[in-house]
N, C-alpha and C positions, 0 to 999 in steps of 0.2 A: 504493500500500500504506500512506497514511498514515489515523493516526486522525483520521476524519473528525471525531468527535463534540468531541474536543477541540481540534482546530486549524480554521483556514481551509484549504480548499483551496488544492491545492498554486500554480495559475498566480498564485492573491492573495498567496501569501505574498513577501515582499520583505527577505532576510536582512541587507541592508545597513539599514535600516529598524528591522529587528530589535535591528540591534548597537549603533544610537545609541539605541534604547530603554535596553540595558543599562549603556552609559558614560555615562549623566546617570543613572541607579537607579543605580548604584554610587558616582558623585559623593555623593548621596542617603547612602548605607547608611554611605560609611566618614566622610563627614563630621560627622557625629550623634558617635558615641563619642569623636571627638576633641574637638566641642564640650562635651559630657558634661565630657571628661577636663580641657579648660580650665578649666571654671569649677568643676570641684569643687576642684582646685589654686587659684584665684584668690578663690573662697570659703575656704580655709584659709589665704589669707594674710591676708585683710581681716580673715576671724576674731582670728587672733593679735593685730593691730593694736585692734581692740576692745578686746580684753583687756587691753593693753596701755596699754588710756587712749588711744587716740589715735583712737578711733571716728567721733567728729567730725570731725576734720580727713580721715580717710580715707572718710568719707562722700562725698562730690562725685567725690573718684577713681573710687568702687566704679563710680558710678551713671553715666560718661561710661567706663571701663573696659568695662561691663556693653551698653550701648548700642553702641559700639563695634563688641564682641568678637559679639554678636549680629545686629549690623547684618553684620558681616563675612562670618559663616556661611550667612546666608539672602542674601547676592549669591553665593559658590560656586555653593549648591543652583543659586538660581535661572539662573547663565550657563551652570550643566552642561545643566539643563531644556531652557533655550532650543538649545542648540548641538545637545543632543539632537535636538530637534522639527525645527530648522534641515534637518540632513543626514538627517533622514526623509523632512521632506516632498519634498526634493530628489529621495530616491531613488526615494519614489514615483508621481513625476512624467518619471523615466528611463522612455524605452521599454524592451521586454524585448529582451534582448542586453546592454544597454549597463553591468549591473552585472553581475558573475560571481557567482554565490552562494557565498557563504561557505566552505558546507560542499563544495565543489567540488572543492576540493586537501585535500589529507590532513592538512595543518598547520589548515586553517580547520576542518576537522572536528573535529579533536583538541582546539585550544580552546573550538569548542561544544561539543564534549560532555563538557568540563572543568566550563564553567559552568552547562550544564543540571545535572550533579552536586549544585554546588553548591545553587543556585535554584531548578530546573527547576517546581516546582511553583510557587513566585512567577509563573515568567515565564508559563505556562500561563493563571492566575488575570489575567494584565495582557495574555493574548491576544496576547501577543511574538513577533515574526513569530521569532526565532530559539529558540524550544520545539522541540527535536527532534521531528519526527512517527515514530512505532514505521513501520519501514519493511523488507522482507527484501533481501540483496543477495547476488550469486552471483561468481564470482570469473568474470572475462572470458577470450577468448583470450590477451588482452595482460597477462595476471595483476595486474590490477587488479582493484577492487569495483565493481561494476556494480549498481546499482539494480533489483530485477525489475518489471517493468510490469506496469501494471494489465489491459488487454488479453489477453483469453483467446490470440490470436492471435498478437501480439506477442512474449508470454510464451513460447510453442511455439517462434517462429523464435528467442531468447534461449537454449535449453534445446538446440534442433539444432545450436546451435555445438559442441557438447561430445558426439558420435557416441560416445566412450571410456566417459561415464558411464553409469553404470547409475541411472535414472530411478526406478526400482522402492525405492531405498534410501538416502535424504535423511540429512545429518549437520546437526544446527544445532546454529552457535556464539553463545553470547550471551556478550556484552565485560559488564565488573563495571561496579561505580560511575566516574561521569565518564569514559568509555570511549565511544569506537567503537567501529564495526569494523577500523576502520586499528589498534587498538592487537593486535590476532591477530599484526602481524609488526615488532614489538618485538625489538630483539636479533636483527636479522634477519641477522648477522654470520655466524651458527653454523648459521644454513640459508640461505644463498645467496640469501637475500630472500624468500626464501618462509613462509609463516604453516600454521599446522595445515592450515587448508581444503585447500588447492593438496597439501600433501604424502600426504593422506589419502584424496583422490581420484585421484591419481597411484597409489596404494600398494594400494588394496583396491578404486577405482572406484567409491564411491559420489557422489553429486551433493551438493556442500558448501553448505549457505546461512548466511548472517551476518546477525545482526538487527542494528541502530541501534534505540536506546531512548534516550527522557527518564530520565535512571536518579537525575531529583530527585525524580519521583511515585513513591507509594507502591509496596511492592515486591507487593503484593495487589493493586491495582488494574493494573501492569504485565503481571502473570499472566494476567488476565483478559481485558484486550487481545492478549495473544500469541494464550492458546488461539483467541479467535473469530480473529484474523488466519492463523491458521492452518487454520482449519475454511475460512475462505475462500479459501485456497490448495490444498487441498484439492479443492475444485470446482472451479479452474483446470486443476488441473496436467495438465499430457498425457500422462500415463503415471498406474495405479493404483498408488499405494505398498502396498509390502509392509513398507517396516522403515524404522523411525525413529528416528536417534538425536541422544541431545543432550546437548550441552557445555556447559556456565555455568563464565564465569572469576567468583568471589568471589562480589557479588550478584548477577550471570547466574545461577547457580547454584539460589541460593535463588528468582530470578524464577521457573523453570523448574519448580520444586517446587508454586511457586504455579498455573500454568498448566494443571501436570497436573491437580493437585486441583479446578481449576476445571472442567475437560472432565469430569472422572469423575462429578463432582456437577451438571453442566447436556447430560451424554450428548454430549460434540463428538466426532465421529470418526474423527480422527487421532488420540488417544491410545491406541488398542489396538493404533496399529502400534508403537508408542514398545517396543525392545527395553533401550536401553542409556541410562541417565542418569551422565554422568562431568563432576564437581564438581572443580576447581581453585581449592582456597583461597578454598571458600565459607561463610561465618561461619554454619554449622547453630545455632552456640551462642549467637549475640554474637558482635560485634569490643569489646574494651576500649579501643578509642581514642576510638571512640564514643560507649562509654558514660562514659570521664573530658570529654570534651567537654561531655555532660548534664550529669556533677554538675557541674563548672566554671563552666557558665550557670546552674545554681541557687545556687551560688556566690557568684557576681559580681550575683545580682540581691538579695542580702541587705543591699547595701550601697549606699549615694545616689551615693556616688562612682564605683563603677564596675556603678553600674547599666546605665547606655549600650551598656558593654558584653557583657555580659548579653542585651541587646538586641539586639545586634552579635550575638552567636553562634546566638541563637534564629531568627534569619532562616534559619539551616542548612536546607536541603530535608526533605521529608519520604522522602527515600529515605534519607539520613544516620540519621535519627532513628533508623526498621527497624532496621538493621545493629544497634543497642544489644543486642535480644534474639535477633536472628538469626529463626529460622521452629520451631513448636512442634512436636513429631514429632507431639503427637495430633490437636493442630485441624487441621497440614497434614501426613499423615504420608506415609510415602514411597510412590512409586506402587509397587501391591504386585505386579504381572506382570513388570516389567522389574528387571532387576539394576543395582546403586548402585555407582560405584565413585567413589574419591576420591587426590588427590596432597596432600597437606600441607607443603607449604615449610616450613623450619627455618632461621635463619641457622648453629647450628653445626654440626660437619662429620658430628654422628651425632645420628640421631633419639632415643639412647637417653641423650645428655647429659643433665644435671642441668636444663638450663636451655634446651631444646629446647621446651617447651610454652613458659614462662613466657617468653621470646621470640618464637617462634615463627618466621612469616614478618617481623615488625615490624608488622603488622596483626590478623595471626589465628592466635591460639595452633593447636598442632597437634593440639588436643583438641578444637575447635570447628569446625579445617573437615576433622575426622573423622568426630563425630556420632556417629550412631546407624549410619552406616555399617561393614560389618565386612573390606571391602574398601580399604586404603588404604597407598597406594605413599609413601613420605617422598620429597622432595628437600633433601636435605641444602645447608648453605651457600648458602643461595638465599632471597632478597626475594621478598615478592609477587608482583610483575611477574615476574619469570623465570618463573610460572607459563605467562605467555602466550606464550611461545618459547622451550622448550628442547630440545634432544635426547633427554634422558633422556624426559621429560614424552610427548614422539611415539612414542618407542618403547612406552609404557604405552597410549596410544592406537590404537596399530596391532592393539597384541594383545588389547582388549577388544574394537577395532569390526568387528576383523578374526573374530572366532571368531565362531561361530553352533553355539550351543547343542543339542541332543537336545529341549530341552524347551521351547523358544522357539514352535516353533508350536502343542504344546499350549495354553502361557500365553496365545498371539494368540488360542486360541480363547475360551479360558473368559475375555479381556478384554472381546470381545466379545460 
């Protein structure tokens, strides 16, 4: 299930491979604004000394200071480069077995997809074996995430494990920025370990899927790839779906919006089964941390001194960037047969507080991941993240994914 167009094939790809690309690029990215930061400081002291009358004698300092301080920086780069290349080419010279892939354990996934966050479109562009490939996954017998195979057949014996689900009606969660799928069971303290998927299938029967995304590429182009990945699951699946619904935690949310719009405008057709779209603390509006981030790097790039780092902040992904304006209701507006609903996180204890938007989650004021939507539940006293595992937040889920409307198979009609 990965994008072929943008990565290599899965048997080529070699995530230990991947990670020393990123730990010599990172040597790379954070050494630069500290060189920057040295010699703008070491350029204002030789300045002072100039001034000073003492230009000359601090001459030969600057110029062995300068060589130095220079020579110094380009050995880092270059031993990160090499140690980099070093435990690549090692790993690509392991037979298959002998390195675990990264993304294997839930901790190595949770880092990459911290840093595809971050980069993701960098590493894409430098063809990084650790670019998350867009891939679906289903929660197993042994309540873990399980990968769905490529394999028409395969896929079928994956899908007969679960006799309970109803095949006929798919729920997809899509994790926000620098996410997995492992971040669904976050705070898994207060449900017994278990994340949305496992308790919504339990509770109403339908068949759960979890997408894994690069959620550094753009949030438009991310859309895009779902719908056709989707249109091609579609043609797999062993059962005809009747009902489709979908979750996005923060930019899941807005990816998702993207997706639709894509299907609607290129005819894919799994979007006429889509009933329910339910947004957890997705930035419709903008996030304001994003966008103080942008001014900050225009900012910093006004200035010789802390140009570097300017530099330093613009490497930011292009999924970061999105988030500034959030998704426009008229270029992307909402899919218009299925009903919107929304949870807005607050840190204070009522959503009607003074300071309830203007806080908000600490990410997304509660006026931006409400939107244009006229359906939306507050969670009070609550981060971001508690969007992705709470009690309250499942019981709002049970009762939108749970009801089925009067006018739901009209709308499936006139969708199609």
């Amino acid at each position: 299930m990965s994008d072929e167009g943008d990565r290599p094939s899965r048997p080529d790809r070699n995530e230990v491979r991947g990670a020393a690309g990123v730990a010599s690029e990172a040597v790379d990215i954070v050494s630069r604004p500290v060189q920057g930061t040295h010699e703008a400081i070491a350029g204002t002291v030789f300045g002072a000394l100039r001034r000073a009358g003492l230009g000359a004698a601090s001459k030969p300092v600057q110029v062995v200071h300068d060589g130095i301080s220079t020579g110094v920086y380009a050995a880092v780069r270059g031993i990160g480069h090499l140690a980099g290349r070093g435990v690549g080419a090692a790993a690509a010279l392991a037979r298959p077995g002998e390195w675990r892939p990264i993304t294997g354990s839930p901790t190595g996934a949770v880092l990459t997809g911290a840093i595809n966050g971050l980069v993701g479109d960098h590493m894409v562009a430098l063809d990084n074996d650790l670019a998350v490939p867009m891939a679906l996954y289903t929660s197993t017998v042994a309540d873990e995430h399980g990968e769905l195979p490529g394999d028409p057949e395969e896929l079928r014996a994956v899908v007969a494990d679960h006799p309970e689900r109803d095949l006929t009606h798919l729920v997809l969660f899509v994790h926000g920025l620098g996410e997995t799928e492992h971040a669904w069971r976050l705070y898994g303290e207060a449900s017994a370990g278990e994340g949305y998927a496992e308790r919504v299938s339990s509770a109403i029967g339908a068949t759960p899927l979890l997408l894994r995304y690069n959620s550094g590429l753009p949030i438009a182009d991310n859309g895009a790839a779902l719908s056709l990945l989707l249109t091609d699951l579609w043609n797999r699946w062993p059962a005809a779906v009747e009902r489709l619904d979908l979750v996005g935690h923060s930019m899941g949310g807005l990816m998702l919006r993207h997706a639709c719009h894509h299907a609607v405008q290129t005819g894919q057709p799994w979007v006429a089964a889509v009933r329910r779209m339910i947004y957890l603390g997705s930035p419709h509006r903008g996030a304001p941390l994003a966008h103080r981030v942008d001014q900050l790097a225009t900012q910093l790039s006004r200035w010789t001194r802390s140009r570097s780092w300017a530099e330093f902040l613009d490497r930011r992904s292009a999924g970061i960037r999105d988030l500034v304006a959030g998704v426009s209701d008229t270029e992307v507006p909402l899919l218009a047969h299925a009903s919107h609903h929304a949870v807005a996180a607050c840190l204070t204890s009522s959503a009607h507080h003074p300071l309830a938007n203007a806080l908000g989650d600490l990410l997304v004021p509660v006026d931006s991941a409400g939107g244009a939507i006229t359906d939306v539940e507050p969670l009070t006293s609550s981060h971001h993240f508690h969007l992705l595992n709470d009690p309250d937040v499942h019981e709002h889920l049970l009762r939108w994914l749970a009801v089925e409307d009067a006018d739901d198979e009209d709308d499936a009609e006139d969708a199609r």
